[in-house]
C-alpha positions in Angstrom: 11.3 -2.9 19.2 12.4 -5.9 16.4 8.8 -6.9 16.0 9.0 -5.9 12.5 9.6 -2.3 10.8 6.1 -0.3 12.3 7.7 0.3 15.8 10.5 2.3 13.7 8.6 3.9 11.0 6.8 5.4 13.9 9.1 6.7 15.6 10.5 9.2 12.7 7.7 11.9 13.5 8.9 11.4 17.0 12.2 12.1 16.3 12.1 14.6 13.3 10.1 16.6 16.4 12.8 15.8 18.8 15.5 17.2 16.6 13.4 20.0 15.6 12.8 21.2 19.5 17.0 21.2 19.1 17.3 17.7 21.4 19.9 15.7 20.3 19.3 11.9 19.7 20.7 9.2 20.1 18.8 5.9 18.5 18.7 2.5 20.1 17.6 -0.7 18.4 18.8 -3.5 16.9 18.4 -5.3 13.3 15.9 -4.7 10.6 14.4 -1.5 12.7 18.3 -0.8 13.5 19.0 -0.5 9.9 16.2 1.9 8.9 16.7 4.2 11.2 20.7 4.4 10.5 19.2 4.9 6.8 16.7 7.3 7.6 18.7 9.4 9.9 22.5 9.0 9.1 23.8 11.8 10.8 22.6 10.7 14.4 24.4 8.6 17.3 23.1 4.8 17.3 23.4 1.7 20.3 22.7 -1.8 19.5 19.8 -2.4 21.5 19.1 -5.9 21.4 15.7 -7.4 23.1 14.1 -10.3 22.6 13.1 -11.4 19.4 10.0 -13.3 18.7 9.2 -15.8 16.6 6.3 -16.4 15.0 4.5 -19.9 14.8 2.8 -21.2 11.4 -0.2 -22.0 13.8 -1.7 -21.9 16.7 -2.3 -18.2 18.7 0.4 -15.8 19.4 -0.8 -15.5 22.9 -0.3 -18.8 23.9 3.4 -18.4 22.4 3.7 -15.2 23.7 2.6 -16.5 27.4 5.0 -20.0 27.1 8.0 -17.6 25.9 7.9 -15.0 29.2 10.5 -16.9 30.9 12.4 -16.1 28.0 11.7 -12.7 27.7 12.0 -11.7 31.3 16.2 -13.1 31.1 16.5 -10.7 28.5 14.8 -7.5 30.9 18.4 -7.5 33.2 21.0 -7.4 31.2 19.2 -4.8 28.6 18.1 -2.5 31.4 22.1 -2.5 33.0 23.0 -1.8 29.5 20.7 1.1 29.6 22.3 2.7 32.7 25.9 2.3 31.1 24.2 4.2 27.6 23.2 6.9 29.7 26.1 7.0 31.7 28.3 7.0 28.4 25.9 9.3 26.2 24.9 11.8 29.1 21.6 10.5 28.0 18.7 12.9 29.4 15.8 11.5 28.5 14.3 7.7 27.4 11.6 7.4 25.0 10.9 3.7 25.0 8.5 2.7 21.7 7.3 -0.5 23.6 10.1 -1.9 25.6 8.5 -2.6 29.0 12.4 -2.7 30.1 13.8 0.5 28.9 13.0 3.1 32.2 15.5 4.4 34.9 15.1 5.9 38.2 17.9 8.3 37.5 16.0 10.6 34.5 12.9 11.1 32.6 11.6 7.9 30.8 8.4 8.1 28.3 6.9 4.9 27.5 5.1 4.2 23.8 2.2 2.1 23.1 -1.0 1.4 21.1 -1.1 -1.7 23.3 -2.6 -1.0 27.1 -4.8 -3.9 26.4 -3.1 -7.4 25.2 -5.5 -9.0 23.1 -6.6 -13.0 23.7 -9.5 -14.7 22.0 -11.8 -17.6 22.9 -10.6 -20.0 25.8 -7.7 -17.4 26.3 -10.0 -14.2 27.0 -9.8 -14.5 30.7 -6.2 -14.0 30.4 -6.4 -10.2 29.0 -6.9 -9.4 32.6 -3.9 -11.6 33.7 -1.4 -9.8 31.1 -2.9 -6.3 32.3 -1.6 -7.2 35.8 1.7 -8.4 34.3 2.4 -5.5 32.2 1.0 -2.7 33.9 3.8 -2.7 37.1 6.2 -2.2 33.8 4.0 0.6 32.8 4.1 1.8 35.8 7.9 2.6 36.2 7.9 5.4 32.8 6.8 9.4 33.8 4.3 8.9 31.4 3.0 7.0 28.3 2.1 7.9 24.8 -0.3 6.3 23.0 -0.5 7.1 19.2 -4.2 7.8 18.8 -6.9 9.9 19.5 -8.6 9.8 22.8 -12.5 10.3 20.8 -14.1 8.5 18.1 -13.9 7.6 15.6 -9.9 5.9 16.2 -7.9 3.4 15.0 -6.8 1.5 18.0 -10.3 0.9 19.3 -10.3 -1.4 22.5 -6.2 -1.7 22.3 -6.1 1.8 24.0 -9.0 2.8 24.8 -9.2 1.1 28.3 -11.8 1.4 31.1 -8.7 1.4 33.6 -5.6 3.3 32.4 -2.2 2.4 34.1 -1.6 5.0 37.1 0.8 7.1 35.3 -0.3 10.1 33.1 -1.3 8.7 29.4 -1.7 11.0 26.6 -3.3 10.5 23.1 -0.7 12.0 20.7 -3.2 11.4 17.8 -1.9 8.7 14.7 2.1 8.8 14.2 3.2 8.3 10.5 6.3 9.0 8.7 4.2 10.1 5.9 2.6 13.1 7.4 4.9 15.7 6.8 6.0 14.5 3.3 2.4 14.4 2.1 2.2 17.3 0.4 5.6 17.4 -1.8 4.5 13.3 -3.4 2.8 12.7 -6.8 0.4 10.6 -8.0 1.3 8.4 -9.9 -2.0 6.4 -11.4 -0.4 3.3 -12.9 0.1 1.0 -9.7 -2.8 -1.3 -9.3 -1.5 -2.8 -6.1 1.2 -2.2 -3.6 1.9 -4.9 -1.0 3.7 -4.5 2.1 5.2 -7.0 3.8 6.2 -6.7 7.2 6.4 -8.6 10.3 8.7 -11.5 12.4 9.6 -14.7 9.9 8.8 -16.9 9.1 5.1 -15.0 8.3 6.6 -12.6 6.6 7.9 -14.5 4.0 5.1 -17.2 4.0 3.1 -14.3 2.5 5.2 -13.1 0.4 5.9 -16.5 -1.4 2.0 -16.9 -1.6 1.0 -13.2 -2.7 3.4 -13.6 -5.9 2.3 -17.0 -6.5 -0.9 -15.9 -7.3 -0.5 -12.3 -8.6 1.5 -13.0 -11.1 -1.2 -14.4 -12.1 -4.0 -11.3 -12.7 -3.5 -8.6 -14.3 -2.4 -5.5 -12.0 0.3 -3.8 -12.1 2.0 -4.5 -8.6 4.8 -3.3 -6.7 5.5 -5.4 -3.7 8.2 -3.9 -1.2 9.6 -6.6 1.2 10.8 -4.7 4.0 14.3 -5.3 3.8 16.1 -2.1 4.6 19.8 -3.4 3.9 21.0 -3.7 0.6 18.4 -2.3 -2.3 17.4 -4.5 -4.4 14.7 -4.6 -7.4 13.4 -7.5 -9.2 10.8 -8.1 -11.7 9.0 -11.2 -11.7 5.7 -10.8 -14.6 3.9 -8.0 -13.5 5.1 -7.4 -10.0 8.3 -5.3 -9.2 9.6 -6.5 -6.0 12.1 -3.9 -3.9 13.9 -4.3 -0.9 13.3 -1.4 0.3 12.3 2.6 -0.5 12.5 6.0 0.9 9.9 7.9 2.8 8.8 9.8 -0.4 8.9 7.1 -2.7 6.4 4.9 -0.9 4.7 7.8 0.5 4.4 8.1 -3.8 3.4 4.5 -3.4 0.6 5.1 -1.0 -0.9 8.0 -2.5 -1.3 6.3 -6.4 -2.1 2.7 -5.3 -5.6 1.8 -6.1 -5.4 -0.8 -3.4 -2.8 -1.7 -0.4 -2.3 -5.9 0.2 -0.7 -6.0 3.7 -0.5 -7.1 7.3 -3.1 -5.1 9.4 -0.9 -3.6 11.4 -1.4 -1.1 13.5 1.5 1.1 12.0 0.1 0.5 9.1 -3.0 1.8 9.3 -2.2 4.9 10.4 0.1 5.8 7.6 -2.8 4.3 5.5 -5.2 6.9 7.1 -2.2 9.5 5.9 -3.8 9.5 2.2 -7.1 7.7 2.8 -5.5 4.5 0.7 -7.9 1.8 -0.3 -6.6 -1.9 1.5 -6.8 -5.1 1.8 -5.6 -6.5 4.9 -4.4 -10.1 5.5 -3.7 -10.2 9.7 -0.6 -12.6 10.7 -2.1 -16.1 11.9 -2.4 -16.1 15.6 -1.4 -12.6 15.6 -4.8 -11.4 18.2 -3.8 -7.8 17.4 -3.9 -7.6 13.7 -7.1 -10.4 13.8 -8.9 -7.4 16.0 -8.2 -4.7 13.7 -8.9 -6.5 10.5 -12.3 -7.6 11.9 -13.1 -4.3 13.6 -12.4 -2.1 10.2 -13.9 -5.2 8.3 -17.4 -4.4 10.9 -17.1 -0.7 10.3 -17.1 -1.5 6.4 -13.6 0.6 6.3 -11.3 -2.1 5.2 -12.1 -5.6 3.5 -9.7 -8.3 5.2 -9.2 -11.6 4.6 -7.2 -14.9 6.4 -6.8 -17.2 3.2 -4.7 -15.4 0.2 -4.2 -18.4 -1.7 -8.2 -19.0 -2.2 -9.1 -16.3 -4.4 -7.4 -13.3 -4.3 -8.9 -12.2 -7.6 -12.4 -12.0 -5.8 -11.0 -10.8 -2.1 -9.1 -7.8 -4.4 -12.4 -6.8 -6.2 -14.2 -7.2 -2.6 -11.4 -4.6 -0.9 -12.0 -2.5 -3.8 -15.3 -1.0 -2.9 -14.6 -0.5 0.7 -14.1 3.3 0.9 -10.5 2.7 3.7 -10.2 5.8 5.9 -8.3 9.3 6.3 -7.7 10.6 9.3 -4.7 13.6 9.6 -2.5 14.4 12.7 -1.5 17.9 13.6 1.0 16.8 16.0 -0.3 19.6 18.8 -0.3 17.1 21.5 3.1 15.5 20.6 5.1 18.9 20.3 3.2 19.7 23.7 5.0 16.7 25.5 8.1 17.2 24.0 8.1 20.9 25.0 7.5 19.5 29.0 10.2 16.9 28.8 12.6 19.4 27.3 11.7 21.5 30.0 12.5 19.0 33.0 15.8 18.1 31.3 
């Protein structure tokens, strides 16, 4: 899903599992998230997959965007899903594994469905309409085998009230624990002390690069040492602007490098995010995407649990929101992948 590079990074467990039960794969997506996974798996089959592409506003809530854009969004559902039936027609495709793309299912084989996201979030005057986008979404749901939803069913979790409902869809859900690229590289990465601060920047534009303009603005500033990676996973490139390094993009081991030596994180609280954050148990501070509901929810329920420090305003004083984020302890939380390996084992069985 192009909703930034966290529905991709994601998937990798996913499909290093895949590949590992002796599947083969075949990836489907389309720009930025098209371009790491080429990267990141070279040797497999890839379809452009396009899907609708959001925008995000410079104000005002993503809901309300999000709601006014459905007519939008629903055009695209058609001609993606008949493009679907001609992949698997012209892949002998066996199996769909859909990381959020209410569209992507098929009568004709098994279809998983992928989310963190059984409950859209909507604040103030919009709350009553959770219950509206439940009863729009969940008939998408509906049509997959089965969901899988990257967290653990207990508590402590990362998702809190995103996935853990009070009425699941009427499918069979399973809690696959936290999915991170970083997990099974963890062990082979250094440490390497001298980074002050990495900041990730992710997400739809223009956001993304709203914060990025504002974070080097005023880092350049103090004196850390910082390596900002823009998530641009096309050409590398590598500048150095004062104290901050900015790349385009890294491998799995160099920013899992990244993740274990930072002192600190500066990012987007996204949910991807935070579950390769809970891979090493990194410090962060998180600034959510205006509007953004989700990222607003986690930021404020990590900020209650005193896990994660968050602010909305950057440009204030970062010096002070850094030192703040700096005593909150941030969270580790490992995967053993029992669950996941499970499901794959029963949908290689059907197939």
């Amino acid at each position: 899903m192009d909703w930034g590079l966290g529905h991709a990074t994601r998937d990798v467990p996913v499909i290093e599992l895949l590949l590992e039960a002796g599947a083969e794969v075949v990836i489907g997506a389309a720009n930025k998230p098209l371009q790491f996974l080429r990267n990141r798996f070279p040797q497999l089959a890839w379809v452009e997959l396009e899907g609708y592409e959001p925008q995000y506003q410079k104000k005002g809530p993503l809901a309300l965007k999000i709601a006014a854009d459905l007519p939008k969004m629903m055009k695209v559902i058609k001609p993606v899903r008949e493009k679907l039936e001609r992949i698997i027609e012209d892949y002998d495709i066996d199996a769909v594994i859909s990381d959020n793309r209410y569209e992507l299912w098929s009568d004709r084989i098994p279809t998983v469905f992928m989310t963190h996201q059984l409950n859209i979030m909507a604040k103030g005057i919009l709350s009553p309409a959770r219950s509206v986008f439940r009863k729009v979404i969940f008939p998408y749901i509906e049509k997959f085998d089965e969901v899988w939803i990257p967290d653990v069913e207990g508590e402590p979790n990362l998702s809190g009230v995103l996935s853990h409902v009070k009425h699941f869809p009427e499918v069979p859900c399973y809690f696959t624990g936290p999915l991170s690229r970083f997990e099974f590289v963890k062990q082979t990465v250094s440490d390497n002390s001298d980074v002050d601060i990495l900041c990730i920047m992710s997400g739809p534009e223009p956001q993304r690069s709203i914060l990025e303009e504002k974070l080097v603005k005023n880092l350049k500033d103090l004196n850390y040492k910082t390596v900002m990676l823009s998530g641009n996973p096309g050409n590398f490139k590598q500048t150095q602007t004062g104290n901050i390094k900015i790349i385009s993009h890294v491998s799995d081991v160099e920013m899992a490098n990244l993740l274990k030596s930072a002192k600190l994180v500066i990012s987007r609280s996204g949910y991807t995010t935070i579950m390769d954050l809970a891979v090493f148990g990194t410090k962060a501070l998180f600034i959510p995407t205006p509007g953004q509901t989700e990222q607003e929810y986690l930021a404020e329920k990590f900020y209650k649990e005193e896990i994660f420090y968050y602010t909305k305003h950057p440009d204030s004083d970062l010096k002070q929101a850094i030192e703040k984020a700096m005593e909150y302890p941030g969270l580790q939380m490992n995967n053993d992948y029992r669950v996941l390996k499970e499901r794959i084992g029963v949908l290689m069985e059907r197939i």
